[in-house]
PDB file of N, CA, C and O in Angstrom, chain B, residues numbered from 101:
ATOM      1  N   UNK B 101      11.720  -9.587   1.777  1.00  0.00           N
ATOM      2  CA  UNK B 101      11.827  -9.934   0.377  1.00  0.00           C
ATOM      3  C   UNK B 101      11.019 -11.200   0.104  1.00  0.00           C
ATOM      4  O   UNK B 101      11.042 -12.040   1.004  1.00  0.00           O
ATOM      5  N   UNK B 102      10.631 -11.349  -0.495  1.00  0.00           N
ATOM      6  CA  UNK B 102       9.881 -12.325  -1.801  1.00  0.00           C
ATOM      7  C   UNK B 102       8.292 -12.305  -0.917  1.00  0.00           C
ATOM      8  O   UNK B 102       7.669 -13.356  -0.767  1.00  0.00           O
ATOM      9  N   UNK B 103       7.866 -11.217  -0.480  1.00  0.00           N
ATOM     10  CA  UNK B 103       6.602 -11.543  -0.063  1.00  0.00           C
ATOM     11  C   UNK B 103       6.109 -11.268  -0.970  1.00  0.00           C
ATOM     12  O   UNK B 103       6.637 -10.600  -1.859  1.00  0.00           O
ATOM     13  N   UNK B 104       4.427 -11.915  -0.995  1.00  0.00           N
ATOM     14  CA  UNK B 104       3.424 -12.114  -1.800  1.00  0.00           C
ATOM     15  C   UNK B 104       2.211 -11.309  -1.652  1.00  0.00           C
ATOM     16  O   UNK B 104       1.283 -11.847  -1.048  1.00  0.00           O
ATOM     17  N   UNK B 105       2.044 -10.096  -2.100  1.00  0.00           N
ATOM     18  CA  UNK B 105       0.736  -8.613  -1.598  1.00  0.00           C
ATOM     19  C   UNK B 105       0.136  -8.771  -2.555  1.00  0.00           C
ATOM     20  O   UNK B 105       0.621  -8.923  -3.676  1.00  0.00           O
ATOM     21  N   UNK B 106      -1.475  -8.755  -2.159  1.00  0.00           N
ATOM     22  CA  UNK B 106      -2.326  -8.088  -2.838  1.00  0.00           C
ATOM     23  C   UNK B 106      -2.561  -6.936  -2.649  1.00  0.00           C
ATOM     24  O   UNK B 106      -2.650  -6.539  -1.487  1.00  0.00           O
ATOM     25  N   UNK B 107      -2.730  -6.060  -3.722  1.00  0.00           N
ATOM     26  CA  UNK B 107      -3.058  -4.539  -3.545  1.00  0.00           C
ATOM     27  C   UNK B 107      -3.772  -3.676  -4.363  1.00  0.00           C
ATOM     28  O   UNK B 107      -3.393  -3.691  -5.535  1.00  0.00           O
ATOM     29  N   UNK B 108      -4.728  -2.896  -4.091  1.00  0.00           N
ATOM     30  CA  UNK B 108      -5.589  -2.280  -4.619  1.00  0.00           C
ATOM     31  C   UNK B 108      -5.150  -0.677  -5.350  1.00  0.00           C
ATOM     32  O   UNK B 108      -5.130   0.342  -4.659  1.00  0.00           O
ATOM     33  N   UNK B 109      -4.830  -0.674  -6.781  1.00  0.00           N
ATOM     34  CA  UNK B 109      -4.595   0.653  -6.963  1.00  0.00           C
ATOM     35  C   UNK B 109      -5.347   1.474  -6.687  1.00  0.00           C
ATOM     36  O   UNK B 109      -6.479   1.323  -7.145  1.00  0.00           O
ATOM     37  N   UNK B 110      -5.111   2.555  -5.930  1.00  0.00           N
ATOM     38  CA  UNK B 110      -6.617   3.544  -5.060  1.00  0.00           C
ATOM     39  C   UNK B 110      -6.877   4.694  -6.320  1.00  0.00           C
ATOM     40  O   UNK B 110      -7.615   5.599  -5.931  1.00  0.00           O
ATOM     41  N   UNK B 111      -6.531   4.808  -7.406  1.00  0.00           N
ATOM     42  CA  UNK B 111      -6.743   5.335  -8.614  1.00  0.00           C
ATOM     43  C   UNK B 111      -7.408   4.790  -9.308  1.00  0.00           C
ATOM     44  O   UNK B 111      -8.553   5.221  -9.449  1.00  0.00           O
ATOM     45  N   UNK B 112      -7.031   3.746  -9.955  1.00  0.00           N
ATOM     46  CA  UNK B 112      -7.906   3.022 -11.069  1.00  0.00           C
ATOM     47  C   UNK B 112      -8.922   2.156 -10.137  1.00  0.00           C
ATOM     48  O   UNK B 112      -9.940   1.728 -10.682  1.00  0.00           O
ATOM     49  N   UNK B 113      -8.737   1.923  -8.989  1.00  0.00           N
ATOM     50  CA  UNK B 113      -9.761   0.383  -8.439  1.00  0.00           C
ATOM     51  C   UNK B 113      -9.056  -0.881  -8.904  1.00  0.00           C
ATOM     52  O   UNK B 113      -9.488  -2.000  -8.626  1.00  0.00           O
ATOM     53  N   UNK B 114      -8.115  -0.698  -9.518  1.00  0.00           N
ATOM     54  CA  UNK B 114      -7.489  -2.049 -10.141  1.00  0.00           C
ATOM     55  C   UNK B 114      -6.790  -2.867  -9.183  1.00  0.00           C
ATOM     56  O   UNK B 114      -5.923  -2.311  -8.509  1.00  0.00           O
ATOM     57  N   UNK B 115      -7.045  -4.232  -8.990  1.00  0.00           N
ATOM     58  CA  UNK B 115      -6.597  -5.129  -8.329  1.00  0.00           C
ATOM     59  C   UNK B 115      -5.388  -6.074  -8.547  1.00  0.00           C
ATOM     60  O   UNK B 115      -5.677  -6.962  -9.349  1.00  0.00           O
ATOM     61  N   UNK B 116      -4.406  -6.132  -8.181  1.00  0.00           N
ATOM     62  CA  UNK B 116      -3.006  -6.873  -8.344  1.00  0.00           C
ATOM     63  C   UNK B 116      -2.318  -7.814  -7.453  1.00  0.00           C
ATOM     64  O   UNK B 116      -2.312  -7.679  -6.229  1.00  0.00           O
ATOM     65  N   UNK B 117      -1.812  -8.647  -8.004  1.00  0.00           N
ATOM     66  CA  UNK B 117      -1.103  -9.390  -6.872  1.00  0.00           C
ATOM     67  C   UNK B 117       0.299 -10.067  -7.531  1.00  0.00           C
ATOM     68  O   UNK B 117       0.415 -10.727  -8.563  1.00  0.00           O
ATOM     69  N   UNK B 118       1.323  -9.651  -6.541  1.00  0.00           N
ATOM     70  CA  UNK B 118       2.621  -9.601  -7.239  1.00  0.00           C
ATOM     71  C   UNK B 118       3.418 -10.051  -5.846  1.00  0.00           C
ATOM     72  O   UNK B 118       2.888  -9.882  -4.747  1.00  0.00           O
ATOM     73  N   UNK B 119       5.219 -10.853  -6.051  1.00  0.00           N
ATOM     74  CA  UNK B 119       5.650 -10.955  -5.076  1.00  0.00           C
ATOM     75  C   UNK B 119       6.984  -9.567  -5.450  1.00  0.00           C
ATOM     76  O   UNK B 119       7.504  -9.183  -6.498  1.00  0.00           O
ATOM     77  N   UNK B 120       7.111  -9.209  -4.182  1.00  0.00           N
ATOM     78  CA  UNK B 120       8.225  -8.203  -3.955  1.00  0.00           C
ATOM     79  C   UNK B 120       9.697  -8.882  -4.208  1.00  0.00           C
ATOM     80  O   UNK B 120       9.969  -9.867  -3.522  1.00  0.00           O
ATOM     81  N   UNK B 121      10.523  -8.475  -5.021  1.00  0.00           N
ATOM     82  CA  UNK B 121      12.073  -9.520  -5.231  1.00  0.00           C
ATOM     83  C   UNK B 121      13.281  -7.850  -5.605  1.00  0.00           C
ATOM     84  O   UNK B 121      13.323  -6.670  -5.952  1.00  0.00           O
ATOM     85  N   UNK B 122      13.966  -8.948  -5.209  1.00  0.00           N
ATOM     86  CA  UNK B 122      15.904  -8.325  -5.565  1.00  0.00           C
ATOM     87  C   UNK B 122      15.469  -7.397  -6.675  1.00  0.00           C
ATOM     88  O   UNK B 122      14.298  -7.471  -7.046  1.00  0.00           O
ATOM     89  N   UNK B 123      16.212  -6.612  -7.193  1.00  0.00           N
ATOM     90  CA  UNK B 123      16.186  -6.365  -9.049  1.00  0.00           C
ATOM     91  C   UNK B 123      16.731  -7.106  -9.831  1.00  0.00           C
ATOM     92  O   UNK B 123      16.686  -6.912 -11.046  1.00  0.00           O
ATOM     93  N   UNK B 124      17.288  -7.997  -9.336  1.00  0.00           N
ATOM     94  CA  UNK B 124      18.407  -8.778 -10.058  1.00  0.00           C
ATOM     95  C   UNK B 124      17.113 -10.549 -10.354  1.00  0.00           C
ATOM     96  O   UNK B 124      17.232 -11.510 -11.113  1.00  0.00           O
ATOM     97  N   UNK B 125      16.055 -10.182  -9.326  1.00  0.00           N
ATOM     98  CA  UNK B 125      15.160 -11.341  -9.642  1.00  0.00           C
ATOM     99  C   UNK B 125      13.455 -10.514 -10.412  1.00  0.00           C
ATOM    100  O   UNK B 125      12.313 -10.918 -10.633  1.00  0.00           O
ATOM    101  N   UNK B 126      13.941  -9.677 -10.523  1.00  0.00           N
ATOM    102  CA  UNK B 126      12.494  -9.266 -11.712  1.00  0.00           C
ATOM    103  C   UNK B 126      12.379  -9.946 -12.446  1.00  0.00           C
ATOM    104  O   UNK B 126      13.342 -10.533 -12.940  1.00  0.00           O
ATOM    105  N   UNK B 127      10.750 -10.202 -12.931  1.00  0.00           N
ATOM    106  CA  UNK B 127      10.149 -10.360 -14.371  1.00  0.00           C
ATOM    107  C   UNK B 127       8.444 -10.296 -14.046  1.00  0.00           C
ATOM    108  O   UNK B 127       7.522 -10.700 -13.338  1.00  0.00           O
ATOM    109  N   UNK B 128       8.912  -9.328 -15.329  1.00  0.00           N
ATOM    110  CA  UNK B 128       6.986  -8.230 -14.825  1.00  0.00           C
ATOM    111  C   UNK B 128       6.157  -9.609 -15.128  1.00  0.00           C
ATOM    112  O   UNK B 128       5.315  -9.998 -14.319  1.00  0.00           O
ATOM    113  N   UNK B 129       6.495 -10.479 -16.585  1.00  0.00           N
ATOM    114  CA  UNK B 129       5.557 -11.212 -16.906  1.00  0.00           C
ATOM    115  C   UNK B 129       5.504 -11.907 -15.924  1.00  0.00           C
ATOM    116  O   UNK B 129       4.285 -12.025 -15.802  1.00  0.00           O
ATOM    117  N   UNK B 130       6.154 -12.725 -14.741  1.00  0.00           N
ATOM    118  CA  UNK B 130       5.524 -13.597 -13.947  1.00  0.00           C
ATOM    119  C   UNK B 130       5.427 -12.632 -12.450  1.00  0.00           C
ATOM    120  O   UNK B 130       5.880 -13.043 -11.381  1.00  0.00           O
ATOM    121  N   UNK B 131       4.627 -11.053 -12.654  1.00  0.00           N
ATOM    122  CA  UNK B 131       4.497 -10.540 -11.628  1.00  0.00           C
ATOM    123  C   UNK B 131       5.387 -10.516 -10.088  1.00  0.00           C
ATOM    124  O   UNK B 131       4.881 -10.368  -8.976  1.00  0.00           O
ATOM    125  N   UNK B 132       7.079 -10.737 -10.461  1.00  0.00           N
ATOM    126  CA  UNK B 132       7.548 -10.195  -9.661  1.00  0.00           C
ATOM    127  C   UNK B 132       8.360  -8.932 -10.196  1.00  0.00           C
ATOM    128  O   UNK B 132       8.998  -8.719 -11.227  1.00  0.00           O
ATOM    129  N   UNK B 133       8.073  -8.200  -9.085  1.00  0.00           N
ATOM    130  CA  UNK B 133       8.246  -6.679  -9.009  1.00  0.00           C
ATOM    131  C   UNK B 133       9.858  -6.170  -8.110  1.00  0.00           C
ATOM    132  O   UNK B 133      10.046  -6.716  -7.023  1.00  0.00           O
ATOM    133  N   UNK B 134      10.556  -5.506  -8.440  1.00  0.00           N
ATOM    134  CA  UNK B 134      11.488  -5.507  -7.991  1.00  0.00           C
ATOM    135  C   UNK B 134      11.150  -4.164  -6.761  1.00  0.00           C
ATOM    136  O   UNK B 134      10.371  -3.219  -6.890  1.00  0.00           O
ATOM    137  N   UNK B 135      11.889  -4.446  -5.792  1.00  0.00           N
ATOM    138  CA  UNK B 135      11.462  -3.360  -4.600  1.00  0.00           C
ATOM    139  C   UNK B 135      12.207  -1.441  -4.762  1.00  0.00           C
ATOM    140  O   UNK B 135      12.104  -0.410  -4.098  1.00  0.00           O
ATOM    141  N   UNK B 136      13.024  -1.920  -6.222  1.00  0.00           N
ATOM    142  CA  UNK B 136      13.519  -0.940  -6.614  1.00  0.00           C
ATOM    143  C   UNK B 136      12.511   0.520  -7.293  1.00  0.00           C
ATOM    144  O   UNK B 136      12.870   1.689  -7.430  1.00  0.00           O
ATOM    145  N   UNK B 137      11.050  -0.195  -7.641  1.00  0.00           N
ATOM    146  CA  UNK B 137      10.406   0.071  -8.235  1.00  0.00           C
ATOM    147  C   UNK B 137       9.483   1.035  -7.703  1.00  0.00           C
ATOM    148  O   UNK B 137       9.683   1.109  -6.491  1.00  0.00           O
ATOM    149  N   UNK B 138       8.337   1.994  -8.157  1.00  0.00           N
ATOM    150  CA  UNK B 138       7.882   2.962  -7.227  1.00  0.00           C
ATOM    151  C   UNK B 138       6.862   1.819  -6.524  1.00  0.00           C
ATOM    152  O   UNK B 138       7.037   1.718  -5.309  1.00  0.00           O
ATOM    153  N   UNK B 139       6.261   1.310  -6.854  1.00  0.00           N
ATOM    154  CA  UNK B 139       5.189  -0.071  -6.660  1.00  0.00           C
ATOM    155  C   UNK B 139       5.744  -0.606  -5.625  1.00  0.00           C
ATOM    156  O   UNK B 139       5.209  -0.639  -4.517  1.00  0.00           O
ATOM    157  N   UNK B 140       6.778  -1.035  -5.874  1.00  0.00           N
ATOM    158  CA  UNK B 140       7.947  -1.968  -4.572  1.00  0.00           C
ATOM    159  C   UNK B 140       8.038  -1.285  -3.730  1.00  0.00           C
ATOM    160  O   UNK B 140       7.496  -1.670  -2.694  1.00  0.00           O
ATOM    161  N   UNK B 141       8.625  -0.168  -3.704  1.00  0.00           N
ATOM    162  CA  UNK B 141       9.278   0.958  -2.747  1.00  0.00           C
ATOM    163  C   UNK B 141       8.174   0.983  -1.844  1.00  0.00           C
ATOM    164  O   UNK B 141       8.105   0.638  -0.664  1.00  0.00           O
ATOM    165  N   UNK B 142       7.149   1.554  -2.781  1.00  0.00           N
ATOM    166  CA  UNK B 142       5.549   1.741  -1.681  1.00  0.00           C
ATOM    167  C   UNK B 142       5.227   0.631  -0.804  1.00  0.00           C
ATOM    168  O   UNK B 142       4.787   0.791   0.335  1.00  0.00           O
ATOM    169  N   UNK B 143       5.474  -0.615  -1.398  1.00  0.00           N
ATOM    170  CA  UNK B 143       4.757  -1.698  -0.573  1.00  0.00           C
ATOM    171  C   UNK B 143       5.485  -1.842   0.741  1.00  0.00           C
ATOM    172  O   UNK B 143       5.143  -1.792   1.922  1.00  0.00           O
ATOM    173  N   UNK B 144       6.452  -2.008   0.189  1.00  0.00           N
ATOM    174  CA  UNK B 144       7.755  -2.054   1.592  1.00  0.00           C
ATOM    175  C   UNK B 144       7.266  -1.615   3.045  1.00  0.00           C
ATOM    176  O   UNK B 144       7.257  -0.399   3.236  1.00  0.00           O
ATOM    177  N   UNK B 145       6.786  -2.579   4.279  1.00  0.00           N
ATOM    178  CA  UNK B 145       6.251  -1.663   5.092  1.00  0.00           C
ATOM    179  C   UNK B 145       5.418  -2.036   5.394  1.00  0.00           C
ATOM    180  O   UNK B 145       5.342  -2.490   6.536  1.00  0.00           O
ATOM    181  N   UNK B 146       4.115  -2.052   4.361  1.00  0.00           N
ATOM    182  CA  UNK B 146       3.129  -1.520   4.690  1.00  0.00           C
ATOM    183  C   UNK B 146       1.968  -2.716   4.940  1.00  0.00           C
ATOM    184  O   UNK B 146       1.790  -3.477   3.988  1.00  0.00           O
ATOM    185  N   UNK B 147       1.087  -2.956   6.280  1.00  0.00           N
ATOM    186  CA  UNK B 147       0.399  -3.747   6.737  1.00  0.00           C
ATOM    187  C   UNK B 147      -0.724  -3.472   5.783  1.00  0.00           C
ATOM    188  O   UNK B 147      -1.002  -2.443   5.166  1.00  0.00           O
ATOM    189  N   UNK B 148      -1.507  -5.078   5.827  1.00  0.00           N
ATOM    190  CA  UNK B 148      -2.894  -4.979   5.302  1.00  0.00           C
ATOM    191  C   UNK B 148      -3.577  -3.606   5.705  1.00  0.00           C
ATOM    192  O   UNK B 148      -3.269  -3.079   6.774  1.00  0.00           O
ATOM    193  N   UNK B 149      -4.253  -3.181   5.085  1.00  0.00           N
ATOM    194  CA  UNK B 149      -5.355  -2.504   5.280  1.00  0.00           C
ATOM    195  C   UNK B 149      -4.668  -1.084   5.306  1.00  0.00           C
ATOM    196  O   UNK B 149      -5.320  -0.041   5.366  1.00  0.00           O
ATOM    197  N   UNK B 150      -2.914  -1.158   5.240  1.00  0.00           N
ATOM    198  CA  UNK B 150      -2.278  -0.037   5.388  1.00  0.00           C
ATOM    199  C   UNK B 150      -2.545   0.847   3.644  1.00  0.00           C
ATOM    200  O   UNK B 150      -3.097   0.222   2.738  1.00  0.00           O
ATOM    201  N   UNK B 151      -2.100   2.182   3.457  1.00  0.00           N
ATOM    202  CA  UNK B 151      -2.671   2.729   2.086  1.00  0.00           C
ATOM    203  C   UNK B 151      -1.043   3.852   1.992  1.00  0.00           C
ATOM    204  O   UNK B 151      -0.677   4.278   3.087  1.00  0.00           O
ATOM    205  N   UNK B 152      -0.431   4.145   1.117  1.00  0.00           N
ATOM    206  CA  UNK B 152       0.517   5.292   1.139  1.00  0.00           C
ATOM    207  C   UNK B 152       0.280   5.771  -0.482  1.00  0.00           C
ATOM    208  O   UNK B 152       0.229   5.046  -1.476  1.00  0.00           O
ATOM    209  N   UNK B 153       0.194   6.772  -0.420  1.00  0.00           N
ATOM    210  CA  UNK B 153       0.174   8.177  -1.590  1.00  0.00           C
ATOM    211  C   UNK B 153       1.596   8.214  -2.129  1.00  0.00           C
ATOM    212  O   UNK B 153       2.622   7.793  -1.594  1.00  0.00           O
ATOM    213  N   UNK B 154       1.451   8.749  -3.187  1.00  0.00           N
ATOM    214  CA  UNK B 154       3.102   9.612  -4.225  1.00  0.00           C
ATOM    215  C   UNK B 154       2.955   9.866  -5.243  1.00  0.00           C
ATOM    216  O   UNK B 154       2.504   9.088  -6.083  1.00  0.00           O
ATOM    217  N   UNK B 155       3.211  10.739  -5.399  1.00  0.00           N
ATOM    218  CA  UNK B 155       3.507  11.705  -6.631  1.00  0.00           C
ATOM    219  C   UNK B 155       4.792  10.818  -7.573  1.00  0.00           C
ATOM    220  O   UNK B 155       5.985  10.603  -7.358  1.00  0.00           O
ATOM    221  N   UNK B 156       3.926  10.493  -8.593  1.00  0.00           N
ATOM    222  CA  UNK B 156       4.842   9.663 -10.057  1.00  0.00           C
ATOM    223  C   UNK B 156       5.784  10.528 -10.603  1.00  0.00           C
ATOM    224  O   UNK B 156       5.836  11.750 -10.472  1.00  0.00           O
ATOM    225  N   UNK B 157       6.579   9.741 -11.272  1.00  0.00           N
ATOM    226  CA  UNK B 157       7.739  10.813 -12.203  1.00  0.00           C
ATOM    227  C   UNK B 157       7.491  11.525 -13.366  1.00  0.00           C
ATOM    228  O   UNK B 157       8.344  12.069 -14.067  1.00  0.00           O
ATOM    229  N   UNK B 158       5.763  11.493 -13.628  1.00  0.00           N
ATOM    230  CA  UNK B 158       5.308  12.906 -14.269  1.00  0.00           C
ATOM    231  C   UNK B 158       4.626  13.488 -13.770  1.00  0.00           C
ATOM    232  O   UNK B 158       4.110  14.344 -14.489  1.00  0.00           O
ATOM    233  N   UNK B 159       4.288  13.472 -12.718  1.00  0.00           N
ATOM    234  CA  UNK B 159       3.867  14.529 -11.621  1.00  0.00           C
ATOM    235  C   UNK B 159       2.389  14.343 -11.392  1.00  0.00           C
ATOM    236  O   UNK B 159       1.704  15.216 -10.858  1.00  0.00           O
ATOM    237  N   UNK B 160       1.886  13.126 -11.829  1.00  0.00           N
ATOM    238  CA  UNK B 160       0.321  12.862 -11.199  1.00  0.00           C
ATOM    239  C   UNK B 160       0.935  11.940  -9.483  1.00  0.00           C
ATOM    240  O   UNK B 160       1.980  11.449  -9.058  1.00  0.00           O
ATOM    241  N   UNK B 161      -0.524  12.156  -8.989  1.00  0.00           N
ATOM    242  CA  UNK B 161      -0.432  11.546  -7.832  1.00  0.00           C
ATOM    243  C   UNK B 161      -0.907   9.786  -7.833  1.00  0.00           C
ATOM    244  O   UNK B 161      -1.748   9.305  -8.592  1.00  0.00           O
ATOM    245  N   UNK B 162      -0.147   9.051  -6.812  1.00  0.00           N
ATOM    246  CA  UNK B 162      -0.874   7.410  -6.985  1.00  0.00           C
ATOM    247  C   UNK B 162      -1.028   7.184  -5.639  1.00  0.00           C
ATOM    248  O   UNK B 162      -0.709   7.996  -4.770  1.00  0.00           O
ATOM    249  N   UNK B 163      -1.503   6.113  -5.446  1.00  0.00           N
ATOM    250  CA  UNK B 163      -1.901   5.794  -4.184  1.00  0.00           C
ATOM    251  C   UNK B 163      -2.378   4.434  -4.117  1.00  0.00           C
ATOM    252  O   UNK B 163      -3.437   4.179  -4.690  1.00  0.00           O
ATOM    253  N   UNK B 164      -1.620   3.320  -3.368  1.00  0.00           N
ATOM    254  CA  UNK B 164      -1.932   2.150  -3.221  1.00  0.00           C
ATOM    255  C   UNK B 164      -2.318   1.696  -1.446  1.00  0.00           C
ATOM    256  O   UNK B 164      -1.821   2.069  -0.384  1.00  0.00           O
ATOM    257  N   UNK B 165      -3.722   0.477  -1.869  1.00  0.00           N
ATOM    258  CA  UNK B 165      -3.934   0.230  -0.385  1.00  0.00           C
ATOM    259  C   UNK B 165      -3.464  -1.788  -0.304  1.00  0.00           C
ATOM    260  O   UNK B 165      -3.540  -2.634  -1.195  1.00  0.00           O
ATOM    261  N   UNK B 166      -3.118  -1.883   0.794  1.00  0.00           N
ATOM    262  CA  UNK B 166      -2.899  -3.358   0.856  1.00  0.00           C
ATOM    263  C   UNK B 166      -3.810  -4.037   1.448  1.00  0.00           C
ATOM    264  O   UNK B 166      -4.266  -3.752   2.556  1.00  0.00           O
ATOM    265  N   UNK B 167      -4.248  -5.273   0.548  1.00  0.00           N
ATOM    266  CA  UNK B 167      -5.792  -5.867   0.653  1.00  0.00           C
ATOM    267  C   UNK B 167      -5.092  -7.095   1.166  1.00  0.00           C
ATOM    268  O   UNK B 167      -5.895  -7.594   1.954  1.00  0.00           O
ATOM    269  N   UNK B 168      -3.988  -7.856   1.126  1.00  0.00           N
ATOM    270  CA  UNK B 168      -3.691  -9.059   1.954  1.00  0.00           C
ATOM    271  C   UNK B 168      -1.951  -8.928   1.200  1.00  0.00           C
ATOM    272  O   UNK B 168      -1.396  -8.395   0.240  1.00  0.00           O
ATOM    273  N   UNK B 169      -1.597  -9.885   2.488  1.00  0.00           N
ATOM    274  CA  UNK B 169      -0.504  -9.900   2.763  1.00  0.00           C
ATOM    275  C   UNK B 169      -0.151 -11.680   2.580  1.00  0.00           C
ATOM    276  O   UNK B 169       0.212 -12.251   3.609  1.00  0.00           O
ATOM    277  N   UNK B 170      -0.241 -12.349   1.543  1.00  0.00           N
ATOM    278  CA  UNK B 170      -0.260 -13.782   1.091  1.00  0.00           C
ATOM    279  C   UNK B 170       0.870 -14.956   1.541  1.00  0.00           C
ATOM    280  O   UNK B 170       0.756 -16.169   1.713  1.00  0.00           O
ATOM    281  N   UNK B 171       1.829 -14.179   1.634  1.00  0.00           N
ATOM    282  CA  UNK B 171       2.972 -15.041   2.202  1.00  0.00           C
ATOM    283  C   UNK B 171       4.203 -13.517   2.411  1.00  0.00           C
ATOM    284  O   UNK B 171       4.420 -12.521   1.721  1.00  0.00           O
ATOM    285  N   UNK B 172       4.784 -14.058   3.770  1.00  0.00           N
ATOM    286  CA  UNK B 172       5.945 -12.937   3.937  1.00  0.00           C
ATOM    287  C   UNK B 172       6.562 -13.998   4.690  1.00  0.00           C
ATOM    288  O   UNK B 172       5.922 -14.715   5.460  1.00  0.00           O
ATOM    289  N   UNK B 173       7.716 -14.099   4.492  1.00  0.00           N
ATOM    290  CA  UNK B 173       9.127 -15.637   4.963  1.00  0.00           C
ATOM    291  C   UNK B 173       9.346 -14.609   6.219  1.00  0.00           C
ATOM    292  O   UNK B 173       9.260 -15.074   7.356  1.00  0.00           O
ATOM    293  N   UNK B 174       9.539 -13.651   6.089  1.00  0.00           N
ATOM    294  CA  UNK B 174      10.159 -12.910   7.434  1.00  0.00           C
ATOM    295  C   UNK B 174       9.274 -13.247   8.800  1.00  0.00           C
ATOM    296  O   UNK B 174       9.616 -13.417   9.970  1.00  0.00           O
ATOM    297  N   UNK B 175       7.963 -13.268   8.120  1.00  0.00           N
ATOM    298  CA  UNK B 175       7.232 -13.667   9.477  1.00  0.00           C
ATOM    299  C   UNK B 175       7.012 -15.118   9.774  1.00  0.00           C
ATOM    300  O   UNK B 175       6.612 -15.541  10.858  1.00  0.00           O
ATOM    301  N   UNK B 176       7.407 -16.095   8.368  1.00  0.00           N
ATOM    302  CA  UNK B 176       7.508 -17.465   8.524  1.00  0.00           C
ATOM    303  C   UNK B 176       8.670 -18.142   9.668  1.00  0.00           C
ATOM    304  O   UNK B 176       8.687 -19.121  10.414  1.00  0.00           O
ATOM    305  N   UNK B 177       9.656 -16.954   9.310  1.00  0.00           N
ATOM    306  CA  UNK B 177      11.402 -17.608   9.832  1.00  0.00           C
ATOM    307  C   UNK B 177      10.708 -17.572  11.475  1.00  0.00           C
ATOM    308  O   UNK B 177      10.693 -18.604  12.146  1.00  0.00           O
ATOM    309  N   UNK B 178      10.095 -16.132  12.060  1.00  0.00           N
ATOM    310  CA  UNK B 178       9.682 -15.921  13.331  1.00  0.00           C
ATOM    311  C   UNK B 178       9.016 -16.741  14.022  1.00  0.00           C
ATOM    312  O   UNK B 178       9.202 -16.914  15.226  1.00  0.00           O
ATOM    313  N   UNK B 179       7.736 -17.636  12.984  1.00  0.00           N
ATOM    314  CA  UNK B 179       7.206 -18.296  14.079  1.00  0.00           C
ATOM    315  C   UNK B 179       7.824 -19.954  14.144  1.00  0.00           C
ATOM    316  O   UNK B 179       7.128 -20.810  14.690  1.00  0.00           O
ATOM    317  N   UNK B 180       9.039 -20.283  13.603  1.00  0.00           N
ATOM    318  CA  UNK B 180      10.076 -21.296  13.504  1.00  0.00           C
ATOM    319  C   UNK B 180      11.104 -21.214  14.493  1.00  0.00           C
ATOM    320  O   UNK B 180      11.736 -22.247  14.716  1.00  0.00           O
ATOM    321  N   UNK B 181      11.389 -20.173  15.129  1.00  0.00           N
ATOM    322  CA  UNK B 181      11.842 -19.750  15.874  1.00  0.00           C
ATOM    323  C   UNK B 181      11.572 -20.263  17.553  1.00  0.00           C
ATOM    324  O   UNK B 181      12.166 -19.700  18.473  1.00  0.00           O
TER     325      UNK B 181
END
């Protein structure tokens, strides 16, 4: 949670960068995205350079690739460790 992805919509070419949060900590305007979300859900996971496909809830297909991985605490706590 609260990592910071850049990611490339593999549809439009459109470029984004958003941190992953709770639902209870959304707000689109300051680009956090809740992991509840199809956007979230997808990212969850997935290493730089990693890409995953899905079919939207009107039945076109999307597909996002991850261009950097900006801050993730999970891997911060590890090397504190």
């Amino acid at each position: 949670m609260h990592s910071d992805v850049e990611y490339q919509d593999d549809v439009t070419g459109q470029i984004r960068r958003m941190t992953l949060v709770y639902p209870d900590e959304e707000d689109l305007d300051a680009d956090r995205v809740s992991v509840l979300t199809y956007i979230g859900a997808a990212l969850i996971g997935l290493r730089e350079g990693q890409s995953i496909e899905w079919q939207g809830p009107m039945g076109g297909w999307r597909g996002l690739t991850v261009r950097r991985v900006h801050f993730q605490p999970e891997r911060m706590a590890g090397l504190s460790a």
